[in-house]
N, C-alpha and C positions, 0 to 999 in steps of 0.2 A: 650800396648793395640794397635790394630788393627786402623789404620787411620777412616776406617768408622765408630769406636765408637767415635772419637772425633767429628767426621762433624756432629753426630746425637747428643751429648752434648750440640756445636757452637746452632744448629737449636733451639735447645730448648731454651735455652738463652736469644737466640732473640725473640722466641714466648712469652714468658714469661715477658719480657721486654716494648713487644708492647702492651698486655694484660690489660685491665682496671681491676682494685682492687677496692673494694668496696661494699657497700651490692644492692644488686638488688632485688626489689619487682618482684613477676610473680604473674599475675591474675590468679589463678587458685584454681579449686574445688576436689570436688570429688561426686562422684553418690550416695545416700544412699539409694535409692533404684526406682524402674522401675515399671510402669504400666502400660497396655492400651493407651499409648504414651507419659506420663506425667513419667516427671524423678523429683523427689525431691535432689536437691544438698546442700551441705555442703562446707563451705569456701569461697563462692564468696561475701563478706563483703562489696563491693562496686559495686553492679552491678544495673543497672538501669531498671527503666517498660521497657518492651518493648526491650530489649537488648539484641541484638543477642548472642547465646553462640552456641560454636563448642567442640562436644566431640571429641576423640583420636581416632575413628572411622572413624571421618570423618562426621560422624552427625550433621543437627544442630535444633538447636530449638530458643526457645527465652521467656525470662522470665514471666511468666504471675502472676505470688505468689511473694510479697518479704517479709516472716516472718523475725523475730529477726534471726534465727538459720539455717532457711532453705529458699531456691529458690525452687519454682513450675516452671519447666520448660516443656513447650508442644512444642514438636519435629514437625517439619516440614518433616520430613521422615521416614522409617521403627525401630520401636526401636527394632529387634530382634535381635539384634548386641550389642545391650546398656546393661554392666550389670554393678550391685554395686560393685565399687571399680575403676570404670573409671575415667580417669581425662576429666576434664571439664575447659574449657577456655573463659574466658568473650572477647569480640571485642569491645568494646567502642561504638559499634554503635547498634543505633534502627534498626524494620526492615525498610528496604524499597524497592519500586519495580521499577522497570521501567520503564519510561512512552518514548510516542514519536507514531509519523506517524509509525514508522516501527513494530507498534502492528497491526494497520491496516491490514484486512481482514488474521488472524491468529488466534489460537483458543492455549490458553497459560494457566498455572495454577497458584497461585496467586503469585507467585515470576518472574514471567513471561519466565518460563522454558516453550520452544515449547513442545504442545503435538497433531500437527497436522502432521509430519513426513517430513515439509518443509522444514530443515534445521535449523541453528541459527538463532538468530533473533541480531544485532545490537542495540545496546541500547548507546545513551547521555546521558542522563539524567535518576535521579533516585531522589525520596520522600515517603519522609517518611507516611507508610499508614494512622497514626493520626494524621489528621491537624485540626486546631482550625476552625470551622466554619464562617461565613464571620459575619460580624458583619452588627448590625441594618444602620449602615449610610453606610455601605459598599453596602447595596441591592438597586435593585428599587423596583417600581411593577411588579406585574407580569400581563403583558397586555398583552403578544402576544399569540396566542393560537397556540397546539402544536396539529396538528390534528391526529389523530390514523387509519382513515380509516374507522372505525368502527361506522355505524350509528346511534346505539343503544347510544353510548358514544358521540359521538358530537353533536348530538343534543340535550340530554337530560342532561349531565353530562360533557359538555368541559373542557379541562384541558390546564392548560397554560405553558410556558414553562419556570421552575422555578421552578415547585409545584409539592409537595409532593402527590400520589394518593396509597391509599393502594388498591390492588386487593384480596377479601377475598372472601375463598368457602372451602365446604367440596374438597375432595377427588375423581380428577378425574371428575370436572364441568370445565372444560376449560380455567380454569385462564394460565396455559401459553399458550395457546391457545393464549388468548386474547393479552397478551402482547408479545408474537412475531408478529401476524396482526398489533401493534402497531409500530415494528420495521420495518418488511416490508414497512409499508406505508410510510418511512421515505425515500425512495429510490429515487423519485424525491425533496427531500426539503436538507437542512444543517445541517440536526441534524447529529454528530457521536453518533453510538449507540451502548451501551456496555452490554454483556447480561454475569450474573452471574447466574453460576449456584451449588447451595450449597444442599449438600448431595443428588443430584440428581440420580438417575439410567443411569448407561450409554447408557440403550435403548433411555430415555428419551431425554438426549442430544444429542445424534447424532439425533432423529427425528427434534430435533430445530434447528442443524446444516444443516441439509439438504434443512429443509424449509427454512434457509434465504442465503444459497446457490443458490438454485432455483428459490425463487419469489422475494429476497430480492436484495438490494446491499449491497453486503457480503464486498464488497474490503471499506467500509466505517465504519465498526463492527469489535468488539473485544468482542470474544468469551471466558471469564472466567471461570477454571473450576475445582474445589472442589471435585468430585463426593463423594457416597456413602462411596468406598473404600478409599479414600485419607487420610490422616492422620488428626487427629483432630486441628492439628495445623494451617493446609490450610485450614480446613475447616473455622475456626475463621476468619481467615484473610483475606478472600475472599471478604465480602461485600466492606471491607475499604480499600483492594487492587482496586477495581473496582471503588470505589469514586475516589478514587487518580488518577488513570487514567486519570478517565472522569474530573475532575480537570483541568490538563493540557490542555483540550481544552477549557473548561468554561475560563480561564485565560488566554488564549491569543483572546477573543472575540468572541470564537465559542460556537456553541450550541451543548449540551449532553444529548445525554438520556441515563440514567441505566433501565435496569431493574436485581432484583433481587430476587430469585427463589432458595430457599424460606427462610423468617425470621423465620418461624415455626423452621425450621431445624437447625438453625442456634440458633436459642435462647436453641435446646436441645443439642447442644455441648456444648454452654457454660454452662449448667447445669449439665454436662457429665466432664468437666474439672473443674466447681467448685468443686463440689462432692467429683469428687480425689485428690484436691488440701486441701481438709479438713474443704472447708469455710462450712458457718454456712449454712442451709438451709432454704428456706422461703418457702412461697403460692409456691405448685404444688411443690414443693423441688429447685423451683428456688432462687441464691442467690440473696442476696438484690437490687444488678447493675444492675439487668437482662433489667429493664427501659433504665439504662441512657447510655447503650451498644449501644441500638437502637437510643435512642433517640440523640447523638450526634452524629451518622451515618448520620439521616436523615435530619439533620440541616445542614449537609454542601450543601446539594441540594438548590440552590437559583437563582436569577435574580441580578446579578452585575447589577452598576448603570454604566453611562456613563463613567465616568471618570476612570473605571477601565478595560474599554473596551466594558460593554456591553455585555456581555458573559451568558449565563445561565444553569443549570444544572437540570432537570429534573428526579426527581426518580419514579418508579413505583417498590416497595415492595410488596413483595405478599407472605401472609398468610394462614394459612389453618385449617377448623374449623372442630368439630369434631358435626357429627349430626347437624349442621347448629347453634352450639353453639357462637353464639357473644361475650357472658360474659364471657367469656374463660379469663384467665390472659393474655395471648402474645396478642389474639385478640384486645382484649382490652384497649392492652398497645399503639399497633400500631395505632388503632384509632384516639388516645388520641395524637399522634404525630404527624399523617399528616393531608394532606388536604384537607383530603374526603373520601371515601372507594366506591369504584363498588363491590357491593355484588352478588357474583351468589348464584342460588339456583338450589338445587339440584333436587329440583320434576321439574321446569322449565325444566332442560336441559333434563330429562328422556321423557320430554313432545315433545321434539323438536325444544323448541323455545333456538335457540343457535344463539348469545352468550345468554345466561342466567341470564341475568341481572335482579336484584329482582328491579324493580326502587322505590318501597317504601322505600326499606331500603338504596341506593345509594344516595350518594351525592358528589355533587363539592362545598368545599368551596369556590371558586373562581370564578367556573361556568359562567355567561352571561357575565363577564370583560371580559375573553377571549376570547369567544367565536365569533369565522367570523362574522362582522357584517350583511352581507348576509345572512349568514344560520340562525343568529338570526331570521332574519326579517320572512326569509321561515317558520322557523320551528313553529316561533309563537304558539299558545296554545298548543301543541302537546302533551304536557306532563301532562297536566291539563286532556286535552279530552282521553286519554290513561286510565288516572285515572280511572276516571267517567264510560268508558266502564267498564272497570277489574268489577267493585262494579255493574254497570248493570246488566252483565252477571252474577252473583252468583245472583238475586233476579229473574230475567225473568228465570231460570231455575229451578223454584219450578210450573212455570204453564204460561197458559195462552198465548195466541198471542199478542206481541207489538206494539202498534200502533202509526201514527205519529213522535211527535218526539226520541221517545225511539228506535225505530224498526232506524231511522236513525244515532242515535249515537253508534249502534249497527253494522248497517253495514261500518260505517267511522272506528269505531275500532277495526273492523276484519282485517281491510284492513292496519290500521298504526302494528297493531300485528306480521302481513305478509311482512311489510317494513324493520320492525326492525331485522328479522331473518337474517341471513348471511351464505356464506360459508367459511370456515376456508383457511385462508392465500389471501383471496380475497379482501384486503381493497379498498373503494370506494377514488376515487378522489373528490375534493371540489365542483368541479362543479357535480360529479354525488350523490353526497349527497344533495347540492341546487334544484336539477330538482326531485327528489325523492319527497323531501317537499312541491315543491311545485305541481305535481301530486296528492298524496295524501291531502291536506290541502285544494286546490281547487274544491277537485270532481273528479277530470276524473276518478279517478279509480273505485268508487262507481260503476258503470255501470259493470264494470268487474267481471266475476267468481271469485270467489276466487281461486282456483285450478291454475288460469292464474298469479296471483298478482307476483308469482314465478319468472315467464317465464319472464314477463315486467321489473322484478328487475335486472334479468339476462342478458340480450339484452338492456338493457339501453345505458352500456357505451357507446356500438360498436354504436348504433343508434345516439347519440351524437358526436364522435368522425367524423361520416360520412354526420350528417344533419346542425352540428350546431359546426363547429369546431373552426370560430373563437369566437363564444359565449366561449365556454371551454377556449381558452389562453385569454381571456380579464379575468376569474374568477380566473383564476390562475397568472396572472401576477397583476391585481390589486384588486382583491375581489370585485370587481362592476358593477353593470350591468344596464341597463337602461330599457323602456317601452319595446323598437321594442328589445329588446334581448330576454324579460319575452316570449314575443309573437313568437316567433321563435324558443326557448325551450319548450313553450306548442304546438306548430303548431307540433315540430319533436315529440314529445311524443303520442299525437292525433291520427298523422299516425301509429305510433310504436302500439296503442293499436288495430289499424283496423286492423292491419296485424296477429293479434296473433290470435292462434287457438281458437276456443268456445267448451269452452267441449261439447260430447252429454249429457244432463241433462234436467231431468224436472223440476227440485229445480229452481226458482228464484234465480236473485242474491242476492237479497237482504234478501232472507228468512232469519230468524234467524238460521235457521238449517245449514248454515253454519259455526257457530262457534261451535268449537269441545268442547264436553262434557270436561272439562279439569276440578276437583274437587281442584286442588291446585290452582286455575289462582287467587283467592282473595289473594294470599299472596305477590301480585305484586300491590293490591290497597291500603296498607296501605300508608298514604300521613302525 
């Protein structure tokens, strides 16, 4: 024989020699069959919730079914590659995503793959999306208030930073509206803020993108994003990739705020993967969990106490109703979990009063704990007299001219009607929500057109900024103010209303005929 059939004999020898003997377990499956992103597997007899698995593709998912006989697997990526008879591989591991500063001002999808065209992103640290919620001695209270900018919500419905607030409305009333003004207004304060965005339209996200590019401090936010087209699997994981996140800050003593847009959406995926996974179906064809998906989402949102830093986590979910329906199941559900709802309504917003806040039906469970002790003090009855106008004005508008004190609770609550409205991505500063209160609560405005009340909301800041400027950093640096500051903040307001134009009009100001015929406004008086 040829010398180089011995040398390749020698090789084997020793290959064979060095070679471990033995029986060797391999975690592996097989596909039995593909659907709409969900793959049902065969063989993987030890694989765990929540367990990442890679198919032969190169795909991956992660277990969300564990039957006697079969895994419900939902893919994190396209399954038109996936078919039955593929092999399927368990990892030993759950998912987890990313966390760290270098998410900062980046807009990533829920496994923290960039999708803003910046490059990669560097990653330390990585956790698992299901983490156990902080436990009762593990919280404090939640006493410091997290302001929004928005003065329909901080004066009426304060939220603190810690607490759970659902945002609920029909379709297209400005609920993310409202909670990107909330984000924005975070731009001079500590909060990192994290905005999920689930089965949302890509028009819709980039409009949010832009806005907190432009008004916001974008370099301090993480932009989460699911959309429409993304696979059901991200879709899932999106809310509780976004908690973990914002996690990481609450735990080492910083402050977080989510918001996430939308749990509606979110609750019909997971009724879109139970369905295909064969679970049983309940109320609306949701599965039985459909509660405690949410509800163990929203319990990680809390106030660490000192000893664990101090840290807190603020979530804003937002739900969305169908015809103004409340009793809806998910509605419902989310109620029942957090800690308070801002309801818009939909004839409101057609009306113009935007944000659209129904305030009968809105509430803070938390409310005046957190609320600025200044603005408390300004805003004093405002929401009681709000009231009383709404239920006025449906009875003075079957007849008659109102006289005395009726004709004056009329015209004070045109005018707080007119405080409350806003423009979109404009949140107010602390101090120009304090001098607004107390303008309106004291009178000056009463005297004023209404047509003007606009104009004076508008020119506020700048006229503060330039009359009363150390008054603004004493309210911002310590929330407190004294006599000669009250009188120095209504002295620059006084002048600010001399200078404003007077409409031409014969109307009084005080006629009644300045509150607009509006046939829905009683549905703002219920108390």
């Amino acid at each position: 024989m040829p010398s180089d059939d011995t040398d390749w004999r020698i090789a084997a020898r020793v290959a064979i020699g060095k070679a471990s003997v033995g029986p060797q377990a391999e975690h592996k499956g097989r596909v039995e069959e593909i659907s709409d992103g969900v793959a049902m597997i065969s063989g993987l007899r030890n694989v765990r919730l929540d367990e990442v698995l890679r198919f032969e593709g190169g795909q991956v998912g992660f277990a969300r079914v564990l039957d006697p006989d079969l895994i419900g697997c939902v893919l994190f990526d396209s399954a038109t590659d996936v078919e039955a008879g593929d092999a399927v591989f368990g990892t030993g591991e759950i998912v987890q995503v990313p966390v760290g500063e270098t998410l900062l001002g980046r807009v990533v999808d829920p496994l923290g793959r960039p999708l803003d065209g910046k490059g990669d992103i560097t990653f330390g640290t990585k956790l698992p999306i299901e983490r156990p919620a902080p436990s009762i001695i593990e919280r404090d209270l939640v006493t410091e208030p997290a302001q929004t900018g928005l003065v329909v919500v901080d004066t009426l419905f304060a939220l603190g930073r810690g607490q759970r607030e659902l945002i609920v409305g029909d379709h297209s009333t400005g609920k993310t509206t409202l909670a990107i003004d909330a984000i924005i207004a975070q731009r001079d304060s500590d909060m990192i803020c994290i905005y999920v965005a689930v089965g949302q339209k890509t028009s819709s996200v980039r409009r949010a993108i832009d806005a907190l590019q432009s008004e916001g401090a974008f370099e301090k936010c993480i932009v989460l994003v699911a959309g429409s087209a993304s696979a059901p699997g991200l879709q899932w994981i999106a809310p509780y990739a976004g908690m973990t996140m914002a996690e990481y800050f609450r735990d080492k003593g910083q402050h977080a705020l989510v918001v996430i847009d939308d749990l509606s959406k979110h609750a019909a995926t997971h009724r879109e993967i139970a369905l295909l996974t064969r679970q049983s179906p309940g109320r609306e064809a949701y599965p039985g969990d459909v509660f405690y998906i949410h509800a163990r989402l929203l319990e990680r949102a809390a106030k660490l106490s000192k000893e664990l830093g101090g840290g807190s986590l603020t979530a804003l979910p937002i739900a969305e109703t169908d015809a103004g329906n409340l009793s809806a199941y998910i509605p419902t559900n989310l109620i029942s979990i957090t800690d308070g709802q801002i309801v818009l309504d939909a004839a409101l917003f057609h009306q113009g009063q935007k944000p659209a806040v129904d305030i009968g039906l809105s509430v803070s469970r938390v409310g005046g704990k957190t609320q600025a002790p200044l603005l408390r003090d300004a805003a004093g009855t405002l929401r009681l007299d709000y009231a009383q106008f709404l239920e006025l004005e449906v009875f003075t508008r079957f007849g008659g001219m109102p006289e005395g004190r009726v004709r004056q609770q009329l015209t004070r609550g045109a005018r707080i009607r007119e405080i409350l409205k806003q423009p979109q991505h404009k949140p107010f500063r602390l101090a120009d929500e304090i001098a607004l209160m107390l303008a309106v609560q004291s009178g000056l405005l009463d005297p004023l057109p209404l047509d003007t009340v606009g104009t004076f909301r508008a020119r506020l800041p700048e006229t503060l900024d330039k009359d009363a400027a150390e008054i603004v950093g004493a309210i911002a640096k310590t929330g407190k103010i004294d006599d000669r500051a009250r009188t120095i903040l209504t002295k620059a307001m006084t002048e600010l209303i001399a200078s404003l134009p007077v409409p031409a009009a014969d109307t009084p100001a005080n006629t009644p005929r300045e509150t607009p015929d509006n046939s829905s406004d009683s549905k703002g008086a219920k108390v």
